[in-house]
C-alpha positions as CSV (number, residue, x, y, z in Angstrom):
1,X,5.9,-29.3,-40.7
2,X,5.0,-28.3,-37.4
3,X,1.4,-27.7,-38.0
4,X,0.8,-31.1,-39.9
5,X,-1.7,-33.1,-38.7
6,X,-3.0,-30.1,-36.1
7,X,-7.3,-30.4,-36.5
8,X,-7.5,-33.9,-37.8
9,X,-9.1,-34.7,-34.9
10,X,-11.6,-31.8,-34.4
11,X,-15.1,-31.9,-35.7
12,X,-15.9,-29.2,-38.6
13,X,-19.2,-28.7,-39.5
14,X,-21.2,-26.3,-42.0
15,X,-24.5,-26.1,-40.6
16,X,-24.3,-24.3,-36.7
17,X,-27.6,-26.2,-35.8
18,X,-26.4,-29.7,-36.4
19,X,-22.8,-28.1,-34.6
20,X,-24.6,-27.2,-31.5
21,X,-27.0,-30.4,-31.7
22,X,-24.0,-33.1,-31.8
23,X,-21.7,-31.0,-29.8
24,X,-23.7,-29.6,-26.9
25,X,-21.2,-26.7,-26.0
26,X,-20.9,-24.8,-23.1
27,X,-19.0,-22.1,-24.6
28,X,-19.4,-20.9,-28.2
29,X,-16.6,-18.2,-29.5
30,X,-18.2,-16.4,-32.1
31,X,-15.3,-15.5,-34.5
32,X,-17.6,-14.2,-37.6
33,X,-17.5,-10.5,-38.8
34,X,-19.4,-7.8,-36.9
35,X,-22.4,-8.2,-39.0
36,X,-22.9,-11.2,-37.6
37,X,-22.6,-10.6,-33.9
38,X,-25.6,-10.0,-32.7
39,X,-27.5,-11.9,-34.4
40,X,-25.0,-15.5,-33.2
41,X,-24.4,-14.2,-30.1
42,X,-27.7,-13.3,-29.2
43,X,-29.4,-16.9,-30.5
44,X,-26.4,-18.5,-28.0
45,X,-27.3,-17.0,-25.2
46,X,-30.9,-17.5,-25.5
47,X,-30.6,-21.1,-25.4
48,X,-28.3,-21.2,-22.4
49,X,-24.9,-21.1,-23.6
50,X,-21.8,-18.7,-23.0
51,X,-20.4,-16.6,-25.6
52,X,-17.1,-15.6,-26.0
53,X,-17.2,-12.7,-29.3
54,X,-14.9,-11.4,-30.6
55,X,-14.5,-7.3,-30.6
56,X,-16.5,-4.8,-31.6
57,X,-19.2,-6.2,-29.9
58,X,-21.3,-5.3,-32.6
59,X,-21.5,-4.1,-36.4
60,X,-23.7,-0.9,-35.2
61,X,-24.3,1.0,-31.6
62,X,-28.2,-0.3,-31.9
63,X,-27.3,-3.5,-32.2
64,X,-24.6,-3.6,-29.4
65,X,-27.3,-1.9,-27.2
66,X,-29.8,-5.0,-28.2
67,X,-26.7,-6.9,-26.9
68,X,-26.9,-5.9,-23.1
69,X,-31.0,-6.3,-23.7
70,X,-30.7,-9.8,-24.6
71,X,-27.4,-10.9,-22.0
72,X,-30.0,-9.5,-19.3
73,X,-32.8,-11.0,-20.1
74,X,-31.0,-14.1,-20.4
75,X,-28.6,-13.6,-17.6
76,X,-26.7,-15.2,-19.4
77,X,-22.5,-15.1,-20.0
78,X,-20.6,-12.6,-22.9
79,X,-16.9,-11.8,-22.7
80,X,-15.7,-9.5,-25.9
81,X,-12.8,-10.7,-27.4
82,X,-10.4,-7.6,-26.1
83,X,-7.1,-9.5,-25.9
84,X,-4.7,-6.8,-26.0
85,X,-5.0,-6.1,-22.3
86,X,-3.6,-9.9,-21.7
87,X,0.2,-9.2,-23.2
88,X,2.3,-9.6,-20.6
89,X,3.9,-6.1,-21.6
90,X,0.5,-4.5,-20.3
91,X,0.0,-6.9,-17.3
92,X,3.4,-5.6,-15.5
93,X,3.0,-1.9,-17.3
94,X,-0.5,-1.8,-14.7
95,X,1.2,-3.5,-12.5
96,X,4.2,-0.5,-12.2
97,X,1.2,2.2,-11.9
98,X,-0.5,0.7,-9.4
99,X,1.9,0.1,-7.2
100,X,2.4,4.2,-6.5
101,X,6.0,4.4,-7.1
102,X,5.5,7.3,-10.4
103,X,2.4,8.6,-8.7
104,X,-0.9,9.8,-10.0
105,X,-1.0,9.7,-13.8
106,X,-1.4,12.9,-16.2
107,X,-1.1,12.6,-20.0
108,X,-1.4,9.2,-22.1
109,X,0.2,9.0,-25.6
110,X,-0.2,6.4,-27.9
111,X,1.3,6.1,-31.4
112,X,0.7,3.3,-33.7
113,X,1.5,3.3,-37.4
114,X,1.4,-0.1,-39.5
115,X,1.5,-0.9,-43.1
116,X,-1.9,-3.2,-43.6
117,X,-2.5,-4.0,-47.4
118,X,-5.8,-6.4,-46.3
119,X,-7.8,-6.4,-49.2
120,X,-10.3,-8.6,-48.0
121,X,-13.8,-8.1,-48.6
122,X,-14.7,-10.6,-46.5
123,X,-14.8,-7.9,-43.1
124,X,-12.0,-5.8,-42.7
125,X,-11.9,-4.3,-46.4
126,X,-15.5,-3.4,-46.0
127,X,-15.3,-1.6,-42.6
128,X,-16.4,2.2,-42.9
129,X,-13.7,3.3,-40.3
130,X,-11.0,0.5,-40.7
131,X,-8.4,2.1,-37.9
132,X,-10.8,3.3,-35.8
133,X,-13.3,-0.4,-35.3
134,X,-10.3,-2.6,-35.8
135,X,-7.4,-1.5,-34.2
136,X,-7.7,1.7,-32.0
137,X,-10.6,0.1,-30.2
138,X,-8.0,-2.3,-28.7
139,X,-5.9,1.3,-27.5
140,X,-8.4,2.3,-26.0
141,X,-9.5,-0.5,-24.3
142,X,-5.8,-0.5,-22.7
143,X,-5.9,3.1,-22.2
144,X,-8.9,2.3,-19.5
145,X,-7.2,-0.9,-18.5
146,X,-3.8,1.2,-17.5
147,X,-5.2,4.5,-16.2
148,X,-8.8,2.9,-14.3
149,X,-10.7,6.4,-15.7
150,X,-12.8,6.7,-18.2
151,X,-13.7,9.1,-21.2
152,X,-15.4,12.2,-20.7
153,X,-15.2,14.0,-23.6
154,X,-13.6,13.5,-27.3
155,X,-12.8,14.8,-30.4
156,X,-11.6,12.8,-33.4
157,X,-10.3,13.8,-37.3
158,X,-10.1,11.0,-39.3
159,X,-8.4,11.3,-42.8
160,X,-7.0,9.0,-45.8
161,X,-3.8,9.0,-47.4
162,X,-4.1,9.8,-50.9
163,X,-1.9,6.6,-51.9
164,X,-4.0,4.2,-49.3
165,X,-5.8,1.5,-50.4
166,X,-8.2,1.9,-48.5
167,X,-9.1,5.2,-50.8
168,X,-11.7,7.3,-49.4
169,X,-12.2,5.1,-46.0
170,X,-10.1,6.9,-43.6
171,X,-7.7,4.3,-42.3
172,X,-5.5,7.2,-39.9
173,X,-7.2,9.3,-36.9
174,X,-5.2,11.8,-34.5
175,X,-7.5,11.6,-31.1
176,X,-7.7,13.6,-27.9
177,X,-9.9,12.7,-24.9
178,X,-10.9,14.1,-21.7
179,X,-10.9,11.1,-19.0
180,X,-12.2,11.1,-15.3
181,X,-9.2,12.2,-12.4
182,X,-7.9,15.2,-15.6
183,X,-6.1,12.5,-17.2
184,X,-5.3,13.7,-21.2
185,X,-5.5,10.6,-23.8
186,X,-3.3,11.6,-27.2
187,X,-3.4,9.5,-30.1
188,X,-2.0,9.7,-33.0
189,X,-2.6,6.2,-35.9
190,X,-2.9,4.5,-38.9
191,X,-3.0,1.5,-40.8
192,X,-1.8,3.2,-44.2
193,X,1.7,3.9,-43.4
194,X,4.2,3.6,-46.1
195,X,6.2,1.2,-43.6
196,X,5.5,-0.2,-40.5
197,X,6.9,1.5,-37.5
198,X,5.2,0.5,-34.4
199,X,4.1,-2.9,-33.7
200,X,0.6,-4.1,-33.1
201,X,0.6,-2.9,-29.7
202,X,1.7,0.9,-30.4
203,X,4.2,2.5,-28.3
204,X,3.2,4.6,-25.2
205,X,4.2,7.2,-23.4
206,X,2.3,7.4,-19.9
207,X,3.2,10.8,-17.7
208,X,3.0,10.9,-13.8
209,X,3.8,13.0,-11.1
210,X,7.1,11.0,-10.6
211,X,8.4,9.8,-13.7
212,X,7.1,8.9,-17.3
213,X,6.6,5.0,-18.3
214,X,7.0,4.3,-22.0
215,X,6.5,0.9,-23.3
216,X,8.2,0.5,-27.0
217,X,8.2,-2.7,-28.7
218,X,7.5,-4.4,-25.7
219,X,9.8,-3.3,-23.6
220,X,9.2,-0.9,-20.9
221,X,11.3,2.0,-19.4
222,X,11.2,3.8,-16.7
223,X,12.5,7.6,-17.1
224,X,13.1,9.9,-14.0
225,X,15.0,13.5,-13.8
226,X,18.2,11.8,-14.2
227,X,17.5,8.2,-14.8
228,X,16.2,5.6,-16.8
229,X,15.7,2.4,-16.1
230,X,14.4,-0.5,-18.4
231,X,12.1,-2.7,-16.0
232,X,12.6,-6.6,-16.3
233,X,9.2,-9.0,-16.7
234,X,8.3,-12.3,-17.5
235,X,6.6,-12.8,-20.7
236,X,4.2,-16.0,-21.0
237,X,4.7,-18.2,-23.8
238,X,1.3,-18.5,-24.0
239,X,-0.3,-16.2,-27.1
240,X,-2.5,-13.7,-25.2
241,X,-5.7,-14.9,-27.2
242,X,-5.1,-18.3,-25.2
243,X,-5.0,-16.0,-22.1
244,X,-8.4,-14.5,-22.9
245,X,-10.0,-18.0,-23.2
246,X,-8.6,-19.1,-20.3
247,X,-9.7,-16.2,-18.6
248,X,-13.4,-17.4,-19.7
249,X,-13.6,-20.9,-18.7
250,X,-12.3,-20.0,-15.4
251,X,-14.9,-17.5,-15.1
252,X,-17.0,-19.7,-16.1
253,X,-16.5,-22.7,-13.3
254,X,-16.4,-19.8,-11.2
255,X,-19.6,-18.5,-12.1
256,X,-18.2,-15.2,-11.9
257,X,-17.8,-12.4,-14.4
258,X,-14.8,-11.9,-16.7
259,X,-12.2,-8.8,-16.8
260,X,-13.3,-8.3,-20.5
261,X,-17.2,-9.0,-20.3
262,X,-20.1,-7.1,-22.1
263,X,-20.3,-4.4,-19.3
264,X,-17.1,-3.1,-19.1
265,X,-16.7,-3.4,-22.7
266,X,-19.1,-1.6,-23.7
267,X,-17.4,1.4,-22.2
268,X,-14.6,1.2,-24.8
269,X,-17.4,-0.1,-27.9
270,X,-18.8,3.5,-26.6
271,X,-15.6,5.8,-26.7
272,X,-15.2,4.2,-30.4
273,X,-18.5,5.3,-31.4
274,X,-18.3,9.1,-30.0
275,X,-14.5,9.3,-31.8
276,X,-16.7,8.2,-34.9
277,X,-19.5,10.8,-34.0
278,X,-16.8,13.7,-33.3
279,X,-14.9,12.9,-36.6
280,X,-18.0,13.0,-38.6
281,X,-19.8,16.3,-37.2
282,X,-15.9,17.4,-36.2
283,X,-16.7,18.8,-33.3
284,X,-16.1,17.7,-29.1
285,X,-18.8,15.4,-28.2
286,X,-19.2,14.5,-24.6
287,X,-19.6,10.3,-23.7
């Protein structure tokens, strides 16, 4: 009952010229599948208006590039739609590493294992690497959020389950990755498990010279020599998607640029696409 009546009000339309004609927007969030990115995202910003897309930035690494070409040109505004980094979990997880108190950080492991049936052909069951551009791009984003380094070098086996449904469309991946200051990235996933074991965000294991931090189901703990301590935060009843456009249209009346923007992601859009390179010529390929 709670939702009755919610988008009376709002104006739904099925042509995007007469949209942008009656509406005049100054911010456009282009929710369509990747196919489609460019293509929308590119046509907004050429007449002036801000984009907000949602991840991967774009169905192919070409297109992605013509991207950056067109945001330049236009010098214009795009913020990728990595939301993951605006849990509240995350926000106080940096928070503890940056504060010095576990020191510098060594070895990242993430582990995420889901049961994800989606049979939908209308974008995620036509993806060639399912885990890989709809899920672990978010880890990894939040790998570079947490650490501040960046990958170096990578290697990547994807495989399938023989009772997936995803069938020959690998939907699991174990990962390792070189990043700048010697920091090791682990990770081991899939969206094919029998059950689901982890939740959307994964659990993490993130080793210093002072301690380990682990976040499981969105709690985090703090483990010493002879200690451990679960560490108290506040999580925001807001849903971290509202975060993220919050996080725009402040940027925006700012005129500044936004955590998540086309540059920085693009670092993340790049590790996916080496992991994808490594897993197909399975070999270590540098970024």
């Amino acid at each position: 009952d709670k939702w009755e009546g919610i988008g009376e009000n709002i104006l739904k339309f099925e042509d995007l010229e007469i949209a942008l004609k009656e509406t005049k927007p100054e911010l456009v969030i282009n929710v369509t599948p990747p196919d489609l990115h460019y293509q929308l995202s590119a046509m907004l910003m050429k007449r002036g208006i801000a984009v907000l897309c949602e991840k991967p930035i774009a169905d192919t690494y070409e297109n992605a590039l013509k991207m950056g070409e067109v945001l330049e040109q236009t010098k214009g505004f795009l913020m990728i739609g990595e939301n993951y980094r605006y849990h509240s979990v995350f926000r106080k997880a940096k928070e503890l590493l940056l504060n010095g108190m576990l020191g510098n950080i060594h070895s990242v492991e993430c582990t995420f294992r889901h049961y994800h049936p989606d049979y939908s052909m209308f974008y995620h069951g036509r993806l060639a690497h399912p885990l890989l551009e709809d899920v672990t791009i978010h880890h990894l984003d939040l790998a570079r959020y947490l650490t501040g380094k960046e990958p170096v070098k990578v290697w990547c086996k994807e495989y399938s389950a023989e009772y997936s449904w995803y069938g020959k469309r690998p939907a699991s991946a174990v990962i390792t990755t070189e990043m700048t200051g010697n920091v090791m990235f682990h990770y081991n996933g899939t969206l094919a498990s029998p059950v689901s074991t982890t939740n959307w965000n994964g659990n993490w294991e993130i080793e210093c010279d002072n301690g380990v931090l682990k976040i499981e189901e969105d709690k985090i703990f703090i483990y010493k020599e002879d200690s451990v301590v679960e560490v108290p935060y506040v999580k925001e009843a807001e849903d971290s998607r509202v975060m993220m456009l919050k996080e725009a249209c402040r940027a925006l009346a700012e005129g500044r640029r936004t955590e998540t923007d086309y540059e920085d992601n693009f670092k993340s859009f790049d590790w996916m696409y080496r992991l994808i390179e490594s897993s197909e010529k399975q070999k270590w390929v540098e970024v």
